[in-house]
C-alpha positions as a Python dict, from the first residue, in 0.01 Angstrom:
ca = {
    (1, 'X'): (0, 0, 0),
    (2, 'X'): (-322, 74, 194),
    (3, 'X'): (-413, -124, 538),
    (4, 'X'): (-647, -418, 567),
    (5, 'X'): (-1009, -283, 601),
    (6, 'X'): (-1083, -540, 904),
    (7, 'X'): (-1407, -416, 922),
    (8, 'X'): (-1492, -552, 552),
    (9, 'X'): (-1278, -844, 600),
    (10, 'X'): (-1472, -969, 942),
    (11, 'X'): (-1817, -930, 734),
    (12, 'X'): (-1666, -1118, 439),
    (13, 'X'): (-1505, -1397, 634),
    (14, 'X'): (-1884, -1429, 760),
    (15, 'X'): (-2021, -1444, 408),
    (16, 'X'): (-1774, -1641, 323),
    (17, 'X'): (-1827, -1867, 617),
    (18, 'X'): (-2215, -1901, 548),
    (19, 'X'): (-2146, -1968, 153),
    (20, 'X'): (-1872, -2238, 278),
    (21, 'X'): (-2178, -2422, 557),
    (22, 'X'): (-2432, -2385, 290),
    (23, 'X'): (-2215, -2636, -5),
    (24, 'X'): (-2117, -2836, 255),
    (25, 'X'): (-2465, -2878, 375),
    (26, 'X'): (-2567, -2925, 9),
    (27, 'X'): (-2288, -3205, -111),
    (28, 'X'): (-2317, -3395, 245),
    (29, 'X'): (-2680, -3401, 323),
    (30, 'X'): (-2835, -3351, -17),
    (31, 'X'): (-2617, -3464, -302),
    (32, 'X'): (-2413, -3768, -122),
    (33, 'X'): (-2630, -3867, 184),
    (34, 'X'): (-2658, -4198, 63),
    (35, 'X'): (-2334, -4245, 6),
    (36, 'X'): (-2195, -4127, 338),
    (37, 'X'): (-2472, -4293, 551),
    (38, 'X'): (-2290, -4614, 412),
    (39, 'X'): (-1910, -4522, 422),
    (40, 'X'): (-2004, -4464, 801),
    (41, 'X'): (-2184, -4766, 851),
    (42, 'X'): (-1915, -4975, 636),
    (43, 'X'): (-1676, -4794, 870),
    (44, 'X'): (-1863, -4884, 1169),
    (45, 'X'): (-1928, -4521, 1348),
    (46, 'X'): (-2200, -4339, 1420),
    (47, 'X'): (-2276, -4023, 1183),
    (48, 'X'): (-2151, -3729, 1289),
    (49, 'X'): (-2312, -3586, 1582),
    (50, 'X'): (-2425, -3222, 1732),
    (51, 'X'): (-2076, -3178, 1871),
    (52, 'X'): (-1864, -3274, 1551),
    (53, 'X'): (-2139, -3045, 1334),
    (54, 'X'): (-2067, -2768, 1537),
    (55, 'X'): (-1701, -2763, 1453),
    (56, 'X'): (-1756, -2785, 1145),
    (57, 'X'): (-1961, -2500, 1081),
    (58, 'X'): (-1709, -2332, 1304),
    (59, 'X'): (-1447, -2433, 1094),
    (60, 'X'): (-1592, -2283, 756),
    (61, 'X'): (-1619, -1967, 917),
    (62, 'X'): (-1271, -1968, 1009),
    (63, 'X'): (-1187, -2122, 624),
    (64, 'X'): (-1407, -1861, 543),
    (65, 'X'): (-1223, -1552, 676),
    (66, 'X'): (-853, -1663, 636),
    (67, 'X'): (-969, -1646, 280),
    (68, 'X'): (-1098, -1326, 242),
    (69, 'X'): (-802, -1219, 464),
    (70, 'X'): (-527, -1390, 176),
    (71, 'X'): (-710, -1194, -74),
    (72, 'X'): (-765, -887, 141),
    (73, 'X'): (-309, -912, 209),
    (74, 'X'): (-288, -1027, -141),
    (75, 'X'): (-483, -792, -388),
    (76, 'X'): (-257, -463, -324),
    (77, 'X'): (70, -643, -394),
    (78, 'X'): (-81, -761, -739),
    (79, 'X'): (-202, -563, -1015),
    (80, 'X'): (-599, -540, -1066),
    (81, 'X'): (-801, -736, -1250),
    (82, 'X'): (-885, -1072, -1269),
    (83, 'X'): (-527, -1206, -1265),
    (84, 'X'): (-496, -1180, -887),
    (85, 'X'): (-781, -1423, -843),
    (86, 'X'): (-671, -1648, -1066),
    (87, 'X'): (-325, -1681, -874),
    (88, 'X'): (-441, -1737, -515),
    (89, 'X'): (-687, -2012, -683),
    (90, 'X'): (-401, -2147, -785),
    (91, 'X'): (-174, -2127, -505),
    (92, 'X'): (-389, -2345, -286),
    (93, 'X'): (-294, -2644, -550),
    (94, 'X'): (-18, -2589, -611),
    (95, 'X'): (77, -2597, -277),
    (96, 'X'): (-107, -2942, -155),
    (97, 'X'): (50, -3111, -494),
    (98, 'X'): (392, -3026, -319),
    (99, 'X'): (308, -3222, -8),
}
């Protein structure tokens, strides 16, 4: 088993981090704006603010690399091809169904 390229796995966590901002950007602001405006309002708090966004986007880019890192640790362990992918999809299910 090689190492962990940490090089490739920083720039992928990024990638990963701006692909993770941009759907959440897209399904929050775009696709259910309306619908959020009034869960907050029906909730009674103000929508989220500079502060809150910024974790946020902080947080996909930390989403973002742990999960190129799990692949990056996972992928020489399993054999190659599209089987490995299809397990650590499922593993994240898996695992919240057993909460």
């Amino acid at each position: 088993m090689g190492k962990i390229n940490l090089q490739k796995v920083v720039v992928g966590g990024l990638i990963a981090g701006v692909v993770l901002n941009v759907i959440d950007y897209v399904v929050f602001n775009v696709i259910l704006k309306s619908q959020m405006t009034a869960m907050m309002a029906a909730l009674g708090k103000a929508p989220p603010a500079g502060g809150q966004i910024a974790w946020y986007v902080l947080l996909d880019f930390v989403a973002g690399a742990f999960l190129v890192w799990l692949y990056a640790a996972i992928r020489p362990r399993w054999a190659p091809g599209p089987r490995p992918q299809q397990r650590l999809a499922s593993q994240p299910g898996s695992s919240a169904m057993r909460l």
